[in-house]
N, C-alpha and C positions, 0 to 999 in steps of 0.2 A: 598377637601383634601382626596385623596384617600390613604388607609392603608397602608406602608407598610408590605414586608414579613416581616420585623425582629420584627415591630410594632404589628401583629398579633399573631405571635409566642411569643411576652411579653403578650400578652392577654391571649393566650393560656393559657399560663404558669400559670397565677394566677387563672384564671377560675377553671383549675383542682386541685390547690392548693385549694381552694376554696369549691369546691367538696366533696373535704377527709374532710375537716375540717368539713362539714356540718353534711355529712355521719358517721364518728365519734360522733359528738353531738348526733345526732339523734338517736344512738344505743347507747348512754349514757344515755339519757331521757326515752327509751324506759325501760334501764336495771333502772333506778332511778324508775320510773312507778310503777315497780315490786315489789319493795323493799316496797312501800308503801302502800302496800297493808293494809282494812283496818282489825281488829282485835278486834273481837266480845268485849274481855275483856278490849280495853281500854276506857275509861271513855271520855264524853261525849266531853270534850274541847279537848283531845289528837285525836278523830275521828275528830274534824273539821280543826286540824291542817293538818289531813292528806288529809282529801278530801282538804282542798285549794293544798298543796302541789299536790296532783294529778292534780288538774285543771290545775298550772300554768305548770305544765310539760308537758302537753296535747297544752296547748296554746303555747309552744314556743317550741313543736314540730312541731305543724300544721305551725307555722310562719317556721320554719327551713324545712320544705318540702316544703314549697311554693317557699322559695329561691333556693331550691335546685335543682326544678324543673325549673327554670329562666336558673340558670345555665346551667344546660345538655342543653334546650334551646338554649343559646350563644355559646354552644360548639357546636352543631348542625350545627348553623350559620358561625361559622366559619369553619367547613368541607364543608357545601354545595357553601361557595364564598358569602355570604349576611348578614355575619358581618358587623354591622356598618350601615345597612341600615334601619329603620324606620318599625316594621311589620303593622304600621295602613296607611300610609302614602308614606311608599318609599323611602323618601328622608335620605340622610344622617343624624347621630346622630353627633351632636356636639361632639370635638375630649375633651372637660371637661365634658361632662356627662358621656362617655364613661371610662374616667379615673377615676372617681368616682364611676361609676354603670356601669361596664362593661357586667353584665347579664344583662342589660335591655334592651328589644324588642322594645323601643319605645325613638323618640324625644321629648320634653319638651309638646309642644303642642299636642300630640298625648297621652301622658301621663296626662296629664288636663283634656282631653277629655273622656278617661276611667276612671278615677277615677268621674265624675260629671257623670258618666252613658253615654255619647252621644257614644262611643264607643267601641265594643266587645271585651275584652281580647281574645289577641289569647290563642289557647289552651293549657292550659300546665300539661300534664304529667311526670310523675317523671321517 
């Protein structure tokens, strides 16, 4: 099942949708970050409210740059023509994984394999 254009172009579409939404988060965690900064004078439970609060904004920035960097990834792919194709393997991504996880570099079994270690995340910078 090879992509259509109009098929691509809806991937497109979402992927860069996608993007914004991520990029916005991510300069809302960062401005949230800030806010919480912590303050000699608060007492000892209102600092641990805040360090957790920093931690979990820290942790679901690092997860929203990870995805974020998936994404410009698939947007990659679909500029360079290798959309849809498998980065450990090759072969074609199933047209429902694709519709669910359309940033993902990888087919089912190729995604098994990196997650159990047997295989190198391709690289992803943001």
């Amino acid at each position: 099942m090879a992509l259509t254009p109009q098929k691509l172009h809806e991937y497109k579409k979402r992927l860069v949708h996608q993007r914004r939404m991520l990029e916005r988060s991510t300069l809302a965690a960062v401005e949230q970050g800030r806010e919480t900064m912590t303050d000699d004078a608060l007492d000892p439970a209102d600092r641990a409210v805040r360090s957790y609060e920093k931690e979990f904004l820290f942790t679901r920035g690092t997860h929203e740059h990870g995805q974020l960097s998936l994404v410009k990834g698939a947007l990659e792919r679909i500029e360079e023509g290798t959309f849809g194709e498998c980065a450990g393997c090759g072969t074609e991504i199933g047209a429902k994984r694709l519709e669910a996880l359309p940033w993902t570099p990888y087919c089912i079994a190729c995604q098994e394999k990196v997650e159990r270690g047997e295989l190198e995340p391709v690289h992803q910078a943001a």
